[in-house]
Residue frames relative to the residue before (quaternion, step in Angstrom):
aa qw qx qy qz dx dy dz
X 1.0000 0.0000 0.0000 0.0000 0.00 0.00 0.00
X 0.0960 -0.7155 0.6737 0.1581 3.87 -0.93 0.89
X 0.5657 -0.5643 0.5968 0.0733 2.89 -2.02 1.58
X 0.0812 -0.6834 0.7247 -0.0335 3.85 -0.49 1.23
X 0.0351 0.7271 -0.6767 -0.1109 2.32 -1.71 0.54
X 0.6243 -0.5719 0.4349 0.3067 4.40 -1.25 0.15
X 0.6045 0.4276 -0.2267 0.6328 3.60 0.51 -1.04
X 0.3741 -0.5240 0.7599 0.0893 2.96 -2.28 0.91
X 0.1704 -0.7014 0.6081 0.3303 3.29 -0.96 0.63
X 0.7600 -0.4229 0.1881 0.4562 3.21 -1.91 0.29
X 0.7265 0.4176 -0.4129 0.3568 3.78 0.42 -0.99
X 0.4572 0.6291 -0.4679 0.4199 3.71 1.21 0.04
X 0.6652 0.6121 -0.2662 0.3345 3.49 0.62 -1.18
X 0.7097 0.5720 -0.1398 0.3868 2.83 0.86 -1.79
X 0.7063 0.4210 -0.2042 0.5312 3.77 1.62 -0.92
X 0.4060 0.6714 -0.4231 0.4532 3.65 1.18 -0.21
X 0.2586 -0.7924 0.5337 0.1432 3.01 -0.77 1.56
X 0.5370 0.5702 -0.4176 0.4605 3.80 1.41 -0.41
X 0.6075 0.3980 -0.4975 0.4744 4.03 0.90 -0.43
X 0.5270 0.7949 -0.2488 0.1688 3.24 0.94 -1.01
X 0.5589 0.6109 0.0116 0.5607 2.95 1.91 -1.89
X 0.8151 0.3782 -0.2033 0.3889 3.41 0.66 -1.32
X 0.6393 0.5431 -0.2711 0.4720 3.16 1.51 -1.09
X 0.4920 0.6384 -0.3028 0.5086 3.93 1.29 -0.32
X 0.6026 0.5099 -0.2861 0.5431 3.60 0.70 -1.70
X 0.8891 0.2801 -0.0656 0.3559 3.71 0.27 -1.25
X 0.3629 -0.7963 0.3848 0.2936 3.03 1.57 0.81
X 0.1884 0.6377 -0.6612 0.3473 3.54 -0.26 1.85
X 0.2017 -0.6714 0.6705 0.2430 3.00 -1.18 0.74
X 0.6022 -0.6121 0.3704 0.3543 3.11 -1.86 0.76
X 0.5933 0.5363 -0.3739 0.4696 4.03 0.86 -0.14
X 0.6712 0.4300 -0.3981 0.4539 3.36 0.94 -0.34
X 0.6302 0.4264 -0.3207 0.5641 3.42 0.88 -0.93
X 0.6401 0.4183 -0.4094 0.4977 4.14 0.57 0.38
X 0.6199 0.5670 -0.3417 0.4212 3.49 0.92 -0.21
X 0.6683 0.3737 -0.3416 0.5451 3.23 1.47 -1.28
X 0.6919 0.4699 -0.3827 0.3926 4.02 0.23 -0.19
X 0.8073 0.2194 -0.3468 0.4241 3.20 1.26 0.53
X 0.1693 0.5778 -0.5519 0.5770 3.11 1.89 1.12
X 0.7522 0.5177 -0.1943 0.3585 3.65 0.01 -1.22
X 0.7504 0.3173 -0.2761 0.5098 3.67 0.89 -0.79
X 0.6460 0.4469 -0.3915 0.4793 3.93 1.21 -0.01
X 0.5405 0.5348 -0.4295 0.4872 3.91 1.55 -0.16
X 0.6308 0.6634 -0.2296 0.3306 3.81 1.25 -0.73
X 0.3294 -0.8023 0.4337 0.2446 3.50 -0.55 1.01
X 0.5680 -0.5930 0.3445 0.4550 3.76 -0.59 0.48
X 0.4554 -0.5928 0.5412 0.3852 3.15 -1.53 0.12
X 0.3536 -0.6630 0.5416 0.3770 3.44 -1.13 0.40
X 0.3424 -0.6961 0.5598 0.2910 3.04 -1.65 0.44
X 0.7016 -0.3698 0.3971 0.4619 3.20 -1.82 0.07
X 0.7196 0.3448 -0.4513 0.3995 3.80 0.23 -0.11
X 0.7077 0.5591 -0.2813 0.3278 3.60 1.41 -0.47
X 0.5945 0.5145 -0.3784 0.4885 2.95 1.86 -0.33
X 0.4223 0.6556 -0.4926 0.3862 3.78 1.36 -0.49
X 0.8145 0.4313 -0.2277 0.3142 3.28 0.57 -1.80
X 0.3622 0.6917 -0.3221 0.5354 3.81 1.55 -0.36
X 0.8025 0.4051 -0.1856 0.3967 3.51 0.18 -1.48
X 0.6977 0.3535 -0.2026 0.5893 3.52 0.96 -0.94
X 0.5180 0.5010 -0.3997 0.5665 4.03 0.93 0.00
X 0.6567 0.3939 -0.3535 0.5372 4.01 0.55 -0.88
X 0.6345 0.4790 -0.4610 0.3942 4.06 0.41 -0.90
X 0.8082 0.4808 -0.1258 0.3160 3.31 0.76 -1.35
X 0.3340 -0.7945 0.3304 0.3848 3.16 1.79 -0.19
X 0.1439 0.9293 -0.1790 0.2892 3.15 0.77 1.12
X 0.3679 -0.5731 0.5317 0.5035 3.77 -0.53 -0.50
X 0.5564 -0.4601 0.6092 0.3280 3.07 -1.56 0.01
X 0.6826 0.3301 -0.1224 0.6404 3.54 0.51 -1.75
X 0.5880 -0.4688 0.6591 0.0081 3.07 -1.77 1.01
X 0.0071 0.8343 -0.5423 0.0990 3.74 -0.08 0.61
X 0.1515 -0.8130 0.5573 -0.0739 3.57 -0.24 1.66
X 0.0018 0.8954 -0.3947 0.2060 3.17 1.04 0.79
C-alpha cells in the first residue's frame, strides 16, 4: 500500500516550477517566500495521528488527559 499524501512539503514548493512562475510574476524572492513557509510551519499545530486521536478518544470517555503524563 503507498502512503499519499495533499500538502507539498516546503523543499517541494520551493522546486515547483508553477510556484516558481507565480512567485516571479509577483516579484517574490525565493528566500522570502521560504521564510514565510517556514514562519508558517513552526506557527502550525501538529497533526494528530491515528494513534493520537485513539488516545484523545479513550482519554475524553474516561475523563481524562489527552497527554499521558509520566510525571
Amino acid at each position: 500500500m503507498r502512503k499519499t499524501r495533499d500538502d507539498l512539503t516546503i523543499s517541494e514548493a520551493l522546486r515547483d516550477p508553477l510556484i516558481a512562475m507565480v512567485l516571479r510574476a509577483d516579484g517574490v524572492k525565493l528566500e522570502d517566500f521560504k521564510q514565510l513557509l517556514e514562519t508558517a510551519a513552526g506557527n502550525r499545530e501538529p497533526r494528530p495521528t491515528p494513534v493520537g486521536k485513539m488516545i484523545g478518544a479513550l482519554a475524553s470517555r474516561a475523563n481524562l488527559p489527552a497527554m499521558p503524563c509520566f510525571c
